[in-house]
N, C-alpha and C positions, 0 to 999 in steps of 0.2 A: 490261285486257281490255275489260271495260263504261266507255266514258268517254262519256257526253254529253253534247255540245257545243252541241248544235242550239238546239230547241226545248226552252222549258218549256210544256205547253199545259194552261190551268187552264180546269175549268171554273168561272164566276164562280157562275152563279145554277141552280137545277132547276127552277126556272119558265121557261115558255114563252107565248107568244101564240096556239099550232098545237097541233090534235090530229094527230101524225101515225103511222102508222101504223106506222113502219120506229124509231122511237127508239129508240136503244141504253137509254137511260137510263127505257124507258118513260112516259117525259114526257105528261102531260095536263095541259088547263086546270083541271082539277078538282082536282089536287094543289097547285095555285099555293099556296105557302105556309105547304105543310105539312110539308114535307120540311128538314132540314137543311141549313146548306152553312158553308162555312169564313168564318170574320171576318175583315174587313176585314185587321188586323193580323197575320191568320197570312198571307195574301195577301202580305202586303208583307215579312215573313221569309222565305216562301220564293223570293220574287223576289232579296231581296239576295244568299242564300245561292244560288242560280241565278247570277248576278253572279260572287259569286267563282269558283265552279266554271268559269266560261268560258262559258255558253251564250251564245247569240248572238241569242236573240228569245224573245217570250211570244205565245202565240196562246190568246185569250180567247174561250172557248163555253160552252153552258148544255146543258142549256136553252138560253134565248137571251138573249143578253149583253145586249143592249139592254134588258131588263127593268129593269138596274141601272144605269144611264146614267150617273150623275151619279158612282158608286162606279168605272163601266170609263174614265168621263173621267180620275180620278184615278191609277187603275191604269196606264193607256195612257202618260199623261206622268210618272209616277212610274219606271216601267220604260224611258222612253227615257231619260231620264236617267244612267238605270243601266248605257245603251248596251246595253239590250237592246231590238231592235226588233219595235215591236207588229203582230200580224195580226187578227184576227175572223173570225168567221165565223159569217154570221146566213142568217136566211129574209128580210130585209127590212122587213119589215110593221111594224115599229115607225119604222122611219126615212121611210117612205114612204104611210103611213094618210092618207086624204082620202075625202070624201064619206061613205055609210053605213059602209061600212068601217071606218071612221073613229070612229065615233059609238057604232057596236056594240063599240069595243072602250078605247072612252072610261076605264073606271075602268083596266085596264092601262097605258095612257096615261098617266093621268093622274098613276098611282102609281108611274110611270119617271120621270115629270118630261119627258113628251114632247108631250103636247097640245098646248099654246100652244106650240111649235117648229114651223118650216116643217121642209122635205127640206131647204132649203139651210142653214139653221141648224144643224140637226143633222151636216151631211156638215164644213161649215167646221170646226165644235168638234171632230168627234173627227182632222180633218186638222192643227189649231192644236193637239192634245193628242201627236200624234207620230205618228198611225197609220201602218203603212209600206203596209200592206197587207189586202187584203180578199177574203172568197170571201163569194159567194153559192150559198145551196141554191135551187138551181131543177130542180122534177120535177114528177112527177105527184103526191107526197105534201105537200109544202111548198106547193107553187101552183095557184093553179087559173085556169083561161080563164072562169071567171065574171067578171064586171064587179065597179066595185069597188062600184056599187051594188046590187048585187045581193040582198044582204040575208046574204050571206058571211061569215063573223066569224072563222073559226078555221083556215082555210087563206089562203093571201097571194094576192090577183089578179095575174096578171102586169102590168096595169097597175102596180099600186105598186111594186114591182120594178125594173119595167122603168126607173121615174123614177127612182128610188134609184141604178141603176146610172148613169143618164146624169147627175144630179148627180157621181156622182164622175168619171164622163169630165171633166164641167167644170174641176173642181180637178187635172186632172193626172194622173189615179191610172192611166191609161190607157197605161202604158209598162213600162217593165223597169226593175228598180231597180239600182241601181252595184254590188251584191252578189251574184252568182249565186245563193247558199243564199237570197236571196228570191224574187229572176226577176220574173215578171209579177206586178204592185203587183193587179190587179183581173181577177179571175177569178168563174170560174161553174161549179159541182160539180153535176153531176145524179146521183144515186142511185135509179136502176130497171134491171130486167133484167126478161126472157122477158115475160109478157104485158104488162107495163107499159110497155114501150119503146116503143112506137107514142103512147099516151098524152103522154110523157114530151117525145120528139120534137117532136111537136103542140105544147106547151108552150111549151119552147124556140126554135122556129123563131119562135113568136107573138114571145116576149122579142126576141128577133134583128132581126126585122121592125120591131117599135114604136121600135126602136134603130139603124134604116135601117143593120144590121150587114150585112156580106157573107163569107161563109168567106174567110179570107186562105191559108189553110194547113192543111194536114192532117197531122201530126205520125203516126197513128193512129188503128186504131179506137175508142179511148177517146178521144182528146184530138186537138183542133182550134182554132185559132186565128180570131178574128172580129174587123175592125175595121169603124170608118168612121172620118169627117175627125175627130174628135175624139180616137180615138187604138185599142187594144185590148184584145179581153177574151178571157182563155183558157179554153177550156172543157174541162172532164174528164168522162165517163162513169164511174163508181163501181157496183159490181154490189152488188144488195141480197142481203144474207148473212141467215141465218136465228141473228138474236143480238136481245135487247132485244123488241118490240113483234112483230117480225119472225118469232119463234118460233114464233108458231100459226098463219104463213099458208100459203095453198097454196103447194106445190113448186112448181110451174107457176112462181111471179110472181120464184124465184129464180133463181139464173147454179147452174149444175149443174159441181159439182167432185168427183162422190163416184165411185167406185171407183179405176181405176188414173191418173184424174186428179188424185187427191189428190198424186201423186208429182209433177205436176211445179207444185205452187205455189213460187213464188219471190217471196222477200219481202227486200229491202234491208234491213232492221231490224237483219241481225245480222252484216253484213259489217262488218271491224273497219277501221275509216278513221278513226285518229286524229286530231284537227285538220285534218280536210279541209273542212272547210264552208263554208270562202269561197273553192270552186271548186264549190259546190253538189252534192256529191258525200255528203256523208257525213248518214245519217239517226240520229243520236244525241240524238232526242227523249224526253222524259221526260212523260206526260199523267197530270196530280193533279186528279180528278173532286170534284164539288162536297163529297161526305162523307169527304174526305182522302186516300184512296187512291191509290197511285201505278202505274200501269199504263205499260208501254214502248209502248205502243200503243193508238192514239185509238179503236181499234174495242175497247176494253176487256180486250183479250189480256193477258196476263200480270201481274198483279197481283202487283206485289214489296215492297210496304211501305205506312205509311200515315203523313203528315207531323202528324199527332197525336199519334203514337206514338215517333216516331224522325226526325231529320233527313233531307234528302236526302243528305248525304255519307257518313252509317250504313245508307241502303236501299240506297246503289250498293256500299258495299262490300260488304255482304249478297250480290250478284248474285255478286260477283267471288271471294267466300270464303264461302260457304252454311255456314251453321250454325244443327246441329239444334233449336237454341231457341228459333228464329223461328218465327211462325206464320204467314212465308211461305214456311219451306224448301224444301220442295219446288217452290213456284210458282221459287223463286231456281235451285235445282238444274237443272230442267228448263230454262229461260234458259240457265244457265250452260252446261249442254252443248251446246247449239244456238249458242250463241254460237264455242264449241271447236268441235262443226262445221262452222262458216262457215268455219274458216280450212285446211279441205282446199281449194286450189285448183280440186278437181273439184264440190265443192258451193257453198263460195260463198254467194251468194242462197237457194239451193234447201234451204237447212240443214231449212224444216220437211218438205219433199217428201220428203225423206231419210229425215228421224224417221219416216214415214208407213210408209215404204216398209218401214224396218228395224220397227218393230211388226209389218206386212201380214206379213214371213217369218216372223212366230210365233205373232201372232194377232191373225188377218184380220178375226175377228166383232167388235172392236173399232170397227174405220172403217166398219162398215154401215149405219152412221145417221146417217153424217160426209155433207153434200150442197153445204156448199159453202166456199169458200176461208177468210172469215173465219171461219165458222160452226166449222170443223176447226181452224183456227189457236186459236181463244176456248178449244176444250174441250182443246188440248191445253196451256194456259197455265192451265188452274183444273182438268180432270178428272183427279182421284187414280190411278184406275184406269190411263187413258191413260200418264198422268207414270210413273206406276210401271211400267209394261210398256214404255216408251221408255228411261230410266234403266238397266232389266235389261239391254235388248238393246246399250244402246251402250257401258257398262261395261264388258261381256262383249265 
């Protein structure tokens, strides 16, 4: 039933270069170092044992990856090897630092092993280490339209960005890769909603502009295509959910999914598509966050095991056969059933809309403080309460 094929997406490091405001993982400069995260070596077991399993790529985040440079070079080519192909996903600002910028964030730098590196150096190394593919975060939280000398330090100027991404236009990265389950090698993720999107926008047109980009295509209102002669870059809108950093911000600044819109979220996660992935169809990713944990999803939803504890091949059977001696059972049960819902053809995608809805017919004061898509996906993947009044109803 749970077979993931896809993605293993690890976070490397819990340190970051950005205070931002939206972090799942509440990420600050101020924690740099303080926080735990996996060795080297468990890295590289659970990469092989991803290998045998069948996945098909590793997507490296932190924090931010770049922090570890020299550890994600190794990683990057160690995992292609393994014929799993690498993505990232950074804010930029370490690959693209110059001028004050630069200088203000010199011991970071310095202690990635990225100072004395130009942009082209660092793009060439992680292209010669295997990288397949790359997103960029560009919003109103990650980036700012200040200058890069501005005196700036802990948000990215779209200037250095903007360099970053045209260095990899240069190498290539500007196209679609031979694999569908990768598609576009070099993309760009904005995460903002309601007051922040004009912000946001502003931002991104800037990045566009410095990168003499032109809309090619309009896919959607999230997702749009932009090239110029060097080649293109996809871009996604991502709505800011109330999880992580997120929690204590105004309603206002989030995407609004709470009463009878909770019914209709639709999320691929749990549609059963065995070996479909090199028709880019099938989302059977696996995200193991820097203190081991193993989540089916990068916005931290479901937490079903933890690779210090148990293998990857022991937490997916966990999903598939729950038992009550784990002390993820319930997070595994609640999976499991959503997953068995997926495979009504009339739910499908909308497995958690379903769950939402059958709770709402018994009890409704449950979802009244549910406001937005991830934020209700998160509480019904870790809240007791939730799990156990969904459990009841679908049992029944």
């Amino acid at each position: 039933m749970f077979k993931p094929t896809a993605q293993l997406k690890i976070a490397l490091t819990p340190d970051c270069n950005n205070d931002c405001p939206i972090c799942l993982n509440s990420t600050t400069r101020s924690k740099n170092g303080k926080q735990p995260k996996l060795s080297f070596s468990k890295i590289k077991e659970i990469i092989d044992e991803g290998a045998n399993l069948g996945m098909i790529g590793t997507y490296w985040s932190g924090g931010e990856p770049l922090v570890e440079y020299n550890s994600l070079l190794h990683l990057i080519e160690y995992s292609s090897k393994k014929s799993m192909l690498p993505t990232i996903v950074t804010n930029g600002g370490l690959m693209g630092a110059f001028g004050k910028y630069k200088e203000l964030n010199k011991d970071i730098l310095t202690k990635a092993g990225l100072y004395h590196l130009d942009t082209k150096e660092i793009v060439k190394s992680l292209k010669n280490a295997g990288l397949s593919r790359i997103y960029f975060s560009v919003d109103n939280n990650h980036t700012t339209l200040a200058k890069a000398n501005s005196g700036i330090y802990n948000i990215v100027p779209v200037q250095v960005v903007s360099d970053v991404i045209d260095e990899f236009l240069n190498q290539g990265y500007g196209q679609k890769h031979s694999l569908d389950a990768i598609g576009h090698r070099l993309r760009v993720t904005a995460t903002s909603s309601g007051l922040w999107s004009n912000s946001t926008n502003k931002i991104l047109q800037a990045a566009m502009d410095q990168l003499d980009m032109e809309m090619e295509y309009v896919y959607s209102n999230q997702t749009k295509m932009y090239s110029n002669s060097k080649g293109k870059v996809l871009l996604k809108h991502l709505e800011v959910a109330d999880i992580g950093d997120a929690a204590s911000l105004d309603n206002r600044r989030l995407e609004n999914k709470d009463k009878e819109q909770l019914f209709n979220i639709s999320c691929p996660h749990f549609i059963q598509r065995e070996n479909a992935y090199d028709n880019g169809k099938y989302h059977g990713d696996l995200f193991v966050d820097f203190d081991g944990v193993v989540y089916t999803c990068g916005n931290h939803a479901y937490p079903i095991g933890n690779v210090l504890e148990e293998s990857l091949t022991s937490i997916i059977e966990g999903v598939n056969f729950p038992n009550k001696t784990s002390n993820f059972y319930l997070n595994r049960k609640t999976f499991n059933a959503l997953l068995q819902l997926s495979s009504d053809t009339n739910v499908q995608s909308k497995a958690i809309g379903q769950a939402f809805r059958l709770i709402n017919n018994k009890n409704p004061k449950l979802l009244a403080d549910l406001k937005t898509q991830c934020g209700a996906c998160n509480s019904l993947g870790t809240d007791e309460e939730l799990q156990k009044a969904f459990l009841k109803v679908y049992d029944n």
